[in-house]
C-alpha positions as CSV (number, residue, x, y, z in Angstrom):
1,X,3.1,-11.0,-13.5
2,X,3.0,-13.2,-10.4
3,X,-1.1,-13.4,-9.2
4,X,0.9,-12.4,-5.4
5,X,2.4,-9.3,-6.7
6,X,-1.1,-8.7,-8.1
7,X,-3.2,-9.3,-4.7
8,X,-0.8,-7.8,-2.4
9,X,-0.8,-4.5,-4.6
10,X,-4.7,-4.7,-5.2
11,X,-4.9,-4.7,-1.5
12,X,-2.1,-1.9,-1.1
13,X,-4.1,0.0,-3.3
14,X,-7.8,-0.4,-1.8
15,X,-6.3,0.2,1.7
16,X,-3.9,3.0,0.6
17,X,-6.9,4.9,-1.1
18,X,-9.2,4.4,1.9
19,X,-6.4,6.0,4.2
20,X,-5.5,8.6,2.2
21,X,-9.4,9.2,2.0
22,X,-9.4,9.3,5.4
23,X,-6.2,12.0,6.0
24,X,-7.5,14.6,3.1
25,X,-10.9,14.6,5.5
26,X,-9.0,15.2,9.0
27,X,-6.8,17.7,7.1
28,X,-9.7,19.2,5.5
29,X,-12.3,19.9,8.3
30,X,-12.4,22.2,11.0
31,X,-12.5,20.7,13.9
32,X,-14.7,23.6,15.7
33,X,-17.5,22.9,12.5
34,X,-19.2,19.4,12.0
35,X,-17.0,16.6,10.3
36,X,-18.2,16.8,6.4
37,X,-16.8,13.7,4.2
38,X,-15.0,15.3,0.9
39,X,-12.9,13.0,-1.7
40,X,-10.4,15.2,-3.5
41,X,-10.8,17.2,-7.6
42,X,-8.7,17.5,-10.1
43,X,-5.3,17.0,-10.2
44,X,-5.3,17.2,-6.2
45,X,-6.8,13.6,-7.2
46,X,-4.7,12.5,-9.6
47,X,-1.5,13.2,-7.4
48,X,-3.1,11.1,-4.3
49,X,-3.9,8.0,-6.8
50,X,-0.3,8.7,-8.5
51,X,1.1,8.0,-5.2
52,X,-1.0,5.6,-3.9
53,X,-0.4,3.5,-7.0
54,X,3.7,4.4,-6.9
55,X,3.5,3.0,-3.0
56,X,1.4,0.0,-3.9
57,X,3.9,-1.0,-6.7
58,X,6.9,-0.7,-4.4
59,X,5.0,-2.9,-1.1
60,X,4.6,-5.3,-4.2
61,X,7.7,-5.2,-5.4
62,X,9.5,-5.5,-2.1
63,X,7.4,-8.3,-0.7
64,X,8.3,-10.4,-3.7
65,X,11.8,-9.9,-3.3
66,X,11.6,-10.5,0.7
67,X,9.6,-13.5,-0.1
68,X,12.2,-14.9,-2.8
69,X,14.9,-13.8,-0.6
70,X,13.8,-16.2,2.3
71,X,12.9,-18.9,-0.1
72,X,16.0,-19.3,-1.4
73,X,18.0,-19.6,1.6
74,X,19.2,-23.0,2.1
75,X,17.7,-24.9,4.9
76,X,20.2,-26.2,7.7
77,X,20.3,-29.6,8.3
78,X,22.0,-30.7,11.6
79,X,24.3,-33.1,11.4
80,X,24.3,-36.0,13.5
81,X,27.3,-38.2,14.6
């Protein structure tokens, strides 16, 4: 596996874990009752990571075929008379 496919999803997967953290907690507390920091049980936990690591894979994936896209493009040379 190419070590950019690697990073990018390592960091897709840090990030996308801290912002899911984040949205389970505004969805979670009250906002009349002090804000109280909760990480999801279970299998509510398991379906957040499932989908963390499903949209990490595809960032990944895509930005390696961007990036190969726009490598592979021949570069224009002007021609000069």
């Amino acid at each position: 596996m190419n070590k950019k496919v690697l990073i990018i999803t390592g960091a897709g997967l840090a990030i996308g874990f801290v912002e899911a953290l984040i949205y389970y907690n505004l969805g979670k507390n009250d906002p009349a009752k002090d804000f109280k920091f909760q990480i999801p049980r279970g299998a509510e936990l398991l379906k957040t990571t499932g989908i963390i690591i499903a949209t990490s894979l595809a960032t990944a994936a895509l930005s390696n075929v961007l990036e190969s896209a726009i490598a592979e493009q021949p570069q224009l040379i002007p021609i000069t008379t």
